[in-house]
C-alpha positions as CSV (number, residue, x, y, z in Angstrom):
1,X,0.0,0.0,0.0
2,X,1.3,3.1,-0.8
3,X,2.4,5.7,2.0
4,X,0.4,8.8,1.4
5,X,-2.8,6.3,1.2
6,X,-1.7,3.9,4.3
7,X,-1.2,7.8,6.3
8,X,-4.4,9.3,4.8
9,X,-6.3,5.6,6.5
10,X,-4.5,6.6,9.2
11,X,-5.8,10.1,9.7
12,X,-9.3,9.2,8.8
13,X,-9.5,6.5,11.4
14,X,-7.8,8.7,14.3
15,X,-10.2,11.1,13.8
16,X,-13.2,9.4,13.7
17,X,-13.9,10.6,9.9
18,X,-16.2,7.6,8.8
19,X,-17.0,9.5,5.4
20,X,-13.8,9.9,4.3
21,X,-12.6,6.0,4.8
22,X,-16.2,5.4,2.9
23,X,-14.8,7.7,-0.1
24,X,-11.8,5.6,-0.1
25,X,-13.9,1.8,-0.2
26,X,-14.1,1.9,-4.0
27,X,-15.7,-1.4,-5.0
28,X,-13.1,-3.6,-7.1
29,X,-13.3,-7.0,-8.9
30,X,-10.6,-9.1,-7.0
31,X,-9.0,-12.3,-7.9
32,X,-10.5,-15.0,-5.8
33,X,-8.1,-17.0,-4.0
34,X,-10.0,-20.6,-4.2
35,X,-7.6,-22.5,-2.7
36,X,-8.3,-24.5,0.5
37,X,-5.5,-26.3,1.3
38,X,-4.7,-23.5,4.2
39,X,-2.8,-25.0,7.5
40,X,-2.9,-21.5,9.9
41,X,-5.8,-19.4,10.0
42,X,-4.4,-16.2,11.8
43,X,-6.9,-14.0,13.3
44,X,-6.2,-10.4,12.7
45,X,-9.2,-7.4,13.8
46,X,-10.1,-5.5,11.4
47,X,-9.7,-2.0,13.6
48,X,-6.3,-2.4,14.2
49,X,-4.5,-0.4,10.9
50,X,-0.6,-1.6,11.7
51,X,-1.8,-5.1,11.6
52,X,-3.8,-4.5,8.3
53,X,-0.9,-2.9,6.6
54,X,1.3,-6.0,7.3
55,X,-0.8,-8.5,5.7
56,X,1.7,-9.9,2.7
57,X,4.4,-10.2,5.6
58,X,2.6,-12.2,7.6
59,X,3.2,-16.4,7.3
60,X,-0.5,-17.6,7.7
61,X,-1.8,-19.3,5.0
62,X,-4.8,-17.9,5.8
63,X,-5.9,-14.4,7.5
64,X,-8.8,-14.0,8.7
65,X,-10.3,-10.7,8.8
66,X,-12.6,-10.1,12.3
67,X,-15.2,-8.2,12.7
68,X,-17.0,-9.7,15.7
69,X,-14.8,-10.4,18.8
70,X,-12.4,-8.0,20.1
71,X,-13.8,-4.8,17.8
72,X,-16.0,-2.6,20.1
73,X,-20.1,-1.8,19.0
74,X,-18.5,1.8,18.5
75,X,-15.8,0.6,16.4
76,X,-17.9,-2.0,14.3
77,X,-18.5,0.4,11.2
78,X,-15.2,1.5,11.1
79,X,-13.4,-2.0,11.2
80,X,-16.0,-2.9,8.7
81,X,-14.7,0.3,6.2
82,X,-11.3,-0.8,6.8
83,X,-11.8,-4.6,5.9
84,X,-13.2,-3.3,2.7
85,X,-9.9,-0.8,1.7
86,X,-7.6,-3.6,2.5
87,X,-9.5,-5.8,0.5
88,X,-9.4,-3.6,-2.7
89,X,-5.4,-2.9,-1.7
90,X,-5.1,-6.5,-1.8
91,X,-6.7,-7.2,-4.9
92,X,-4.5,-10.7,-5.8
93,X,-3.3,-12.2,-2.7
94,X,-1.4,-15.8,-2.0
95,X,-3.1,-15.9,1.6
96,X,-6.6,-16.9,1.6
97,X,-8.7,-13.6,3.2
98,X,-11.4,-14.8,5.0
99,X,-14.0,-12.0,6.7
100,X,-15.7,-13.2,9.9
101,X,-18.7,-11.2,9.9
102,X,-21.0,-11.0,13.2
103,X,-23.6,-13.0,14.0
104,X,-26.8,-12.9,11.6
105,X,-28.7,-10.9,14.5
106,X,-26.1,-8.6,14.8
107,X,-25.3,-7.0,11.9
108,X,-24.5,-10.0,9.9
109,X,-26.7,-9.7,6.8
110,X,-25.9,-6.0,6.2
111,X,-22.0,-6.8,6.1
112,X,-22.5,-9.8,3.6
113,X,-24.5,-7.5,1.3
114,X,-21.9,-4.6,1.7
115,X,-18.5,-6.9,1.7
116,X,-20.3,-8.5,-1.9
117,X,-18.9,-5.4,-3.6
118,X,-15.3,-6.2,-2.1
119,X,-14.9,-9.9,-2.7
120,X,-12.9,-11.8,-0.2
121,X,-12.5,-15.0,-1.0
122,X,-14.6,-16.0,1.9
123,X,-16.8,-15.4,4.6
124,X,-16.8,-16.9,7.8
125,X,-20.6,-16.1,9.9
126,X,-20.6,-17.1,13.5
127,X,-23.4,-18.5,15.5
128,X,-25.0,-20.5,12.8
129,X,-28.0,-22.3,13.9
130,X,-29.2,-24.6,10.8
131,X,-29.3,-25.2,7.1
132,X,-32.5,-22.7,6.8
133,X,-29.9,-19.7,7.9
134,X,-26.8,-21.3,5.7
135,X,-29.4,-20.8,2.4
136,X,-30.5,-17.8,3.4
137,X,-26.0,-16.6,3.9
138,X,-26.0,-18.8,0.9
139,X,-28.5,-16.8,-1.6
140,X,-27.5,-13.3,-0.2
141,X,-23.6,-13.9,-1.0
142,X,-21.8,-13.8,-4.4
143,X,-21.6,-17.0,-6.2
144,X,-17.8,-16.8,-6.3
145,X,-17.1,-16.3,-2.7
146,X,-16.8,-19.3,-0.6
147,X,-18.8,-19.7,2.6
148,X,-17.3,-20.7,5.9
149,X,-19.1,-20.9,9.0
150,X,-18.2,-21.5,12.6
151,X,-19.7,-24.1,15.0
152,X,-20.2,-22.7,18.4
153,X,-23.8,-23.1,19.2
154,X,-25.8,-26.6,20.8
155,X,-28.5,-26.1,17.9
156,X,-25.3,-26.0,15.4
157,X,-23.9,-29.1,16.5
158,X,-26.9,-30.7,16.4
159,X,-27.7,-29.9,13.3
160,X,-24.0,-30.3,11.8
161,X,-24.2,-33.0,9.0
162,X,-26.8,-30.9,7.7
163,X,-25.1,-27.5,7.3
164,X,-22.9,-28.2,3.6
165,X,-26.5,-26.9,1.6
166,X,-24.5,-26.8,-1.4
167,X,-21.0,-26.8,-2.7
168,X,-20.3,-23.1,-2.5
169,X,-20.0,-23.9,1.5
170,X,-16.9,-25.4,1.8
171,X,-15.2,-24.9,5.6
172,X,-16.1,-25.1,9.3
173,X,-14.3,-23.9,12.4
174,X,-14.9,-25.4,15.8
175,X,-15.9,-22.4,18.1
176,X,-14.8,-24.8,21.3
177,X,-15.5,-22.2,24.0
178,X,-18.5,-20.5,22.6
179,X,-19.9,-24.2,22.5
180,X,-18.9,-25.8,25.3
181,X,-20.8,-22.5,27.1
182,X,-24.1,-22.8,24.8
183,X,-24.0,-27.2,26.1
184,X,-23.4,-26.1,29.3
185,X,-20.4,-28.0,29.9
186,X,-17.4,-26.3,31.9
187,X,-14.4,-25.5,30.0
188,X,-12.0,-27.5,32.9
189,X,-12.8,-30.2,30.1
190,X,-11.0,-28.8,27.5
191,X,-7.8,-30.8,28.2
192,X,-5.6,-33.6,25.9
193,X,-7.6,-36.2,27.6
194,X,-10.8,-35.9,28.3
195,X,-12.9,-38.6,26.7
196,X,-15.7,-35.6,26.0
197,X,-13.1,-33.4,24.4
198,X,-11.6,-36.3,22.5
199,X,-14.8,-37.3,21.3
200,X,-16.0,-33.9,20.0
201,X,-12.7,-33.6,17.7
202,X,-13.2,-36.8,16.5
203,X,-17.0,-36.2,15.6
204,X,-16.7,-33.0,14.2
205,X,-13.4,-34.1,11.5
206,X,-15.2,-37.1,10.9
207,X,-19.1,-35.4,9.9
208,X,-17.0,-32.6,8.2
209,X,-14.4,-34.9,5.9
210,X,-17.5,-37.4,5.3
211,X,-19.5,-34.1,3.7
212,X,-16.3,-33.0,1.3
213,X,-16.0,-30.0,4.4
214,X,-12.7,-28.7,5.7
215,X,-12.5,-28.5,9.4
216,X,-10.5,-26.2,11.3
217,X,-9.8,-26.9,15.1
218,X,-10.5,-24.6,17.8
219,X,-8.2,-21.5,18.9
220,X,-5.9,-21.9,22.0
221,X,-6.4,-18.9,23.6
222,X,-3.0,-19.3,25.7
223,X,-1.1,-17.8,22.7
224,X,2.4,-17.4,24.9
225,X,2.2,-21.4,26.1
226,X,3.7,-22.6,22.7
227,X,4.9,-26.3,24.4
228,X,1.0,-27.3,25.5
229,X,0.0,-26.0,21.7
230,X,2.5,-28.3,19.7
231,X,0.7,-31.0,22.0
232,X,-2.5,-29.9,21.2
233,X,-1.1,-29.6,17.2
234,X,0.7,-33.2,17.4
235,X,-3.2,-34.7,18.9
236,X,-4.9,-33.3,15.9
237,X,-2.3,-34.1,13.1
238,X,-2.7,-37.5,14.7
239,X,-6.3,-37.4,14.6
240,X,-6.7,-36.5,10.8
241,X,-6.7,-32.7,11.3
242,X,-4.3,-30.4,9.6
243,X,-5.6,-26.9,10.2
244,X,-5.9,-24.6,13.1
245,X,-7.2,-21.3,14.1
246,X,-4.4,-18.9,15.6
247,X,-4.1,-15.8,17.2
248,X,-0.4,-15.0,17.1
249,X,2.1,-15.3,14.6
250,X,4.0,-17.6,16.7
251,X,1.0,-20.0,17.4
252,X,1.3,-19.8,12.9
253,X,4.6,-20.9,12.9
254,X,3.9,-24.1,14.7
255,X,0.8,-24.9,12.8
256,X,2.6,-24.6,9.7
257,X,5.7,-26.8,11.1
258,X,3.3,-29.4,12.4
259,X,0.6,-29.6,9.8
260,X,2.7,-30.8,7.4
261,X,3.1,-33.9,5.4
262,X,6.3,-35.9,6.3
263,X,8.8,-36.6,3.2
264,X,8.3,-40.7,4.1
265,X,4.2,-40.6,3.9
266,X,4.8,-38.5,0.4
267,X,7.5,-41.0,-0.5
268,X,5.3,-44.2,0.3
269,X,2.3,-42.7,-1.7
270,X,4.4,-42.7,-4.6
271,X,5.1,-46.2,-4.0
272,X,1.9,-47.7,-3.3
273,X,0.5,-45.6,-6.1
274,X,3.2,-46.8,-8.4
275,X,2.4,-50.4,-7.5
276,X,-1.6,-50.1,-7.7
277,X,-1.3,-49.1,-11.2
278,X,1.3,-52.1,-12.0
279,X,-1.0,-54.6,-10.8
280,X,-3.9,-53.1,-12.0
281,X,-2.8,-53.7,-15.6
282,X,-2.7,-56.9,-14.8
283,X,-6.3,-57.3,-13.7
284,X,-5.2,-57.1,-9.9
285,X,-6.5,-54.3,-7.4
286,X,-5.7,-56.0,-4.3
287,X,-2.8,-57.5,-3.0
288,X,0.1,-57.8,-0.6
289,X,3.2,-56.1,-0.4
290,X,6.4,-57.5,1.3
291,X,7.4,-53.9,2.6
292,X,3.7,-51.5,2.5
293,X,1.1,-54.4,3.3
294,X,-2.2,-55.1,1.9
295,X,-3.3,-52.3,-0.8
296,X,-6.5,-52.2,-2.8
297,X,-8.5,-49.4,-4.3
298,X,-9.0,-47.5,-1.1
299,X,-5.2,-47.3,-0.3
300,X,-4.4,-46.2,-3.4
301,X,-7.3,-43.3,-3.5
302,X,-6.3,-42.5,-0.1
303,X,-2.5,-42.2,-1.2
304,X,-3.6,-39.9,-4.4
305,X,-5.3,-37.8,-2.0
306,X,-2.1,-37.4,-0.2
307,X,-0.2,-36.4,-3.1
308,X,-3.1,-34.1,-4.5
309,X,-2.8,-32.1,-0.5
């Protein structure tokens, strides 16, 4: 961004001069970012101008863009103004720029319908309760842009499997500690090994990979304990997962040093999808292997979905 703009943002916001940072949100055509193969989603607020301008610096693959927790009422239309600048500044972007919007009640369908004009590549709406809401997100928002929603209410989990109402809705983030409040359950349980805790990672990477749905794990909101999150990281890549909300650029550079595929599973892929293909030819899609074990078809898709990661 250039100088005289970046100190012109500055001045606007500083004093309060809503009309000029409106002058300066000129509606652009952006090129979407559709890829969704993010491991760090780095939470950045959308009222805080020094983070804003960093953006391209940053080592998240994805940022996203908040407009709901941590920006004051007072501050809302502002942060909302300067989401929208950034965007335009950012018109071609390698990092995925998500916009978490607030809830539907509050505010939520008047900043889809304004951040249309802006295209991120995606909006993230929290507090979703069912799939009635998700079409009704759905229709409002451009075609193009990709809908992400987060799972923090009972009524949400409940209704989970049913929440992908078309293709155009394509990741969820668990919201651990806005649900765990909504089911009444204290957050003491949110530990490495509680059976409840266990059991609510596995069902919601399960319901969202069996839908074609990317899920993101929850945000550990001790940002400066870095040793518990790489446990927490190593759990989840364990478990299937390999993305995870962050709010610090540290907390990033573990995600993306942990959510990565090791060079032997790549390298055994290769094999097994090398030796699928040989027997195949021959009429054979299952056998055993002296040094990989049984394959068959499912192996082998599951090692081509490796490679395609």
């Amino acid at each position: 961004m250039r100088d005289e703009l970046l100190s012109e943002i500055k001045t606007a916001y500083e004093n309060r001069d809503l009309d000029t940072l409106d002058k300066l949100a000129i509606p652009i055509s952006r090129v979407i970012n559709k890829k969704n193969d993010f491991r760090s989603a780095l939470m950045l607020s959308c009222n805080n101008i020094k983070h804003l301008s960093k953006i391209k610096e940053l080592k998240a693959e994805c940022i996203m863009l908040n407009l709901e927790d941590g920006v004051s009422p007072e501050d809302k239309p502002f942060a909302l103004v300067l989401c929208a600048i950034f965007l335009r500044e950012l018109q071609k972007c390698d990092i995925k720029l998500v916009v978490r919007v607030n809830a539907l009640d509050n505010g939520g369908y008047e900043e889809i319908t304004y951040l249309n004009q802006f295209m991120p590549d995606a909006i993230r709406v929290p507090k979703v309760n069912n799939k009635e809401e998700v079409k009704n997100i759905r229709a409002l928002l451009n075609d193009e842009i990709d809908l992400h929603l987060s799972i923090e209410t009972a009524e949400a989990w409940h209704n989970l499997a049913s929440l992908k109402v078309n293709r155009g809705v394509t990741t969820f983030y668990l919201g651990i500690l806005d649900l765990f409040a909504d089911i009444k359950l204290s957050q003491n349980l949110i530990t490495r090994d509680n059976p409840t805790m266990l059991y609510m990672l596995s069902h919601f990477l399960m319901t969202c990979k069996s839908m074609g749905i990317k899920p993101v794990s929850f945000v550990y909101q001790e940002f400066k304990n870095l040793e518990e999150f790489g446990m927490w990281l190593r759990l989840e890549k364990s478990m299937g997962y390999d993305a995870k909300g962050c709010i610090s650029p540290a907390q990033v550079l573990e995600v993306n040093k942990v959510f990565v595929d090791e060079e032997k599973e790549i390298q055994r892929a290769k094999v097994v999808i090398k030796l699928f293909e040989m027997h195949k030819e021959q009429g054979i899609t299952g056998f055993a292997d002296d040094e990989y074990g049984f394959i068959d078809e499912p192996i082998y898709k599951g090692a081509l979905a490796l490679l395609n990661r």
